[in-house]
C-alpha positions as CSV (number, residue, x, y, z in Angstrom):
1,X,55.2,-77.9,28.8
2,X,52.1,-76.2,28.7
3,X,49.1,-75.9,31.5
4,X,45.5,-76.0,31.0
5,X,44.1,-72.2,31.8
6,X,41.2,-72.1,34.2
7,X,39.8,-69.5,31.6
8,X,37.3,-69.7,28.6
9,X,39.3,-69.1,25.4
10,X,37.9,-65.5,24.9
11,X,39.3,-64.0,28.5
12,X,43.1,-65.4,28.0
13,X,45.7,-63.0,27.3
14,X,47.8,-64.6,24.7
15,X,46.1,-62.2,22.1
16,X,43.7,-65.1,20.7
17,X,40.9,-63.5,22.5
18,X,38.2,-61.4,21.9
19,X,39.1,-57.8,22.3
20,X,36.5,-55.1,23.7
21,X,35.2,-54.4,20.3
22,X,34.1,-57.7,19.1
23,X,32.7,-58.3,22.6
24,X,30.3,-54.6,22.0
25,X,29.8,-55.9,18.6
26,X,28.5,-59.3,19.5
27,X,25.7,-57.6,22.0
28,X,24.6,-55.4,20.3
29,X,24.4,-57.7,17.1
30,X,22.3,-60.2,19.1
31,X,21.0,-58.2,22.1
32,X,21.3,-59.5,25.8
33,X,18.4,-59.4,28.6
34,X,19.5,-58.7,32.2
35,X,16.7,-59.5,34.5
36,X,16.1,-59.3,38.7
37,X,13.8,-58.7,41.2
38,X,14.2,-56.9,44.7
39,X,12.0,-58.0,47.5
40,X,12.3,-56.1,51.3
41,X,9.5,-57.9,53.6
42,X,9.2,-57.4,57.2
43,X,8.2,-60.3,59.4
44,X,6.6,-62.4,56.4
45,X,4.8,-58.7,55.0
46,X,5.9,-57.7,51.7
47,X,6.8,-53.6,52.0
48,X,8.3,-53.2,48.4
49,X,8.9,-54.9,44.9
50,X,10.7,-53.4,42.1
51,X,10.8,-55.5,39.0
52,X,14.0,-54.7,36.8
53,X,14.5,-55.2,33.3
54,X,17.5,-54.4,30.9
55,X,18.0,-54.9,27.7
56,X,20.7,-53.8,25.8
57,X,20.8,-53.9,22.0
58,X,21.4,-51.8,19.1
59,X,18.4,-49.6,17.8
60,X,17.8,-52.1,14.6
61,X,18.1,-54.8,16.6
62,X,15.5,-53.2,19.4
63,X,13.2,-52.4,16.1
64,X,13.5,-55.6,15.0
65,X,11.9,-57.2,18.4
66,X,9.1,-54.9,18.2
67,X,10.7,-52.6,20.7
68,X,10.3,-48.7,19.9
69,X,8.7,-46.7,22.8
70,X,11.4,-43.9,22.5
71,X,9.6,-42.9,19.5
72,X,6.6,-42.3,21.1
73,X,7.7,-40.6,24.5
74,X,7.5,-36.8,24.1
75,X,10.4,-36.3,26.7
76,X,12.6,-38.7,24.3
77,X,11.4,-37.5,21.1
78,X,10.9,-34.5,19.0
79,X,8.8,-35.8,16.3
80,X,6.6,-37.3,19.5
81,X,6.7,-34.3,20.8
82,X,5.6,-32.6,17.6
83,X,2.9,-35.1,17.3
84,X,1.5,-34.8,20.5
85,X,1.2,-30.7,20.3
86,X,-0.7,-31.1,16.9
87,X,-3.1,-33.9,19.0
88,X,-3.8,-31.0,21.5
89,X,-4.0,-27.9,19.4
90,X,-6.4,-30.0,17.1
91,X,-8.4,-30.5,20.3
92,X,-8.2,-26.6,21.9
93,X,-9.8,-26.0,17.7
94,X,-12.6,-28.3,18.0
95,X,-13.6,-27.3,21.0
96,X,-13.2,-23.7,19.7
97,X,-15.7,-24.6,17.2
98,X,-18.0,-26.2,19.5
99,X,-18.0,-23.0,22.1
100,X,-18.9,-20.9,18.8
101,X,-21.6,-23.0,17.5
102,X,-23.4,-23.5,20.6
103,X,-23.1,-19.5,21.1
104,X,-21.6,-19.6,24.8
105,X,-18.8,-18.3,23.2
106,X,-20.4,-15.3,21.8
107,X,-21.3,-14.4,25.5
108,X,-18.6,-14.7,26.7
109,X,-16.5,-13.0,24.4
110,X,-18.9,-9.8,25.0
111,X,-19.3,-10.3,28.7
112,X,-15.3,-9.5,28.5
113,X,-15.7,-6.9,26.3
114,X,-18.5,-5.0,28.4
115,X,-16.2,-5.1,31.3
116,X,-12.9,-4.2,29.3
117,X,-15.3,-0.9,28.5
118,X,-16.8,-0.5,32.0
């Protein structure tokens, strides 16, 4: 005689079930979204909000649903990082260039070197 299990088929134990693996495969094949909020008020005022948002997926899968800001965060990423040193070294150049051109540079290049002699 056998008795109905309370369970879903996947979480019995009978070895029909989906092991750990499949399980990690599955999400990160389709992706899931976890989602909350956290309020604190005090007498009907509202002192704090934090909105959180989780998703876990694989990195195609991320890609796929237009999701890629690790590629762009400098802390995350060295070809970000890369990218944002050659944004600012291009800028320290032109305005190099612009300090020359206009002459201020000139002065101040031998204002320093008048005192560096003094």
């Amino acid at each position: 005689m056998t008795t109905a299990s309370r369970y879903p088929e996947p979480f019995r134990g009978d070895g029909g079930g989906a092991n750990l693996a499949d399980i990690l495969e599955r999400v990160l094949d389709k992706g899931i979204v976890i989602a909350g909020d956290i309020r604190i008020n005090l007498l009907d005022i509202e002192l704090l909000t934090i909105k959180l948002r989780l998703i876990v997926a694989s990195i195609d899968k991320a890609k796929e649903m237009g999701i890629d800001w690790w590629e762009d965060d400098p802390a995350l990423s060295s070809g970000a990082r890369r990218k944002e040193l050659a944004r600012e070294n291009a800028e320290l150049k032109q305005r190099l260039a612009e300090l020359e051109e206009s002459g201020s540079g000139r002065e101040a290049v031998g204002s320093r070197e008048e005192r560096d002699t003094a």
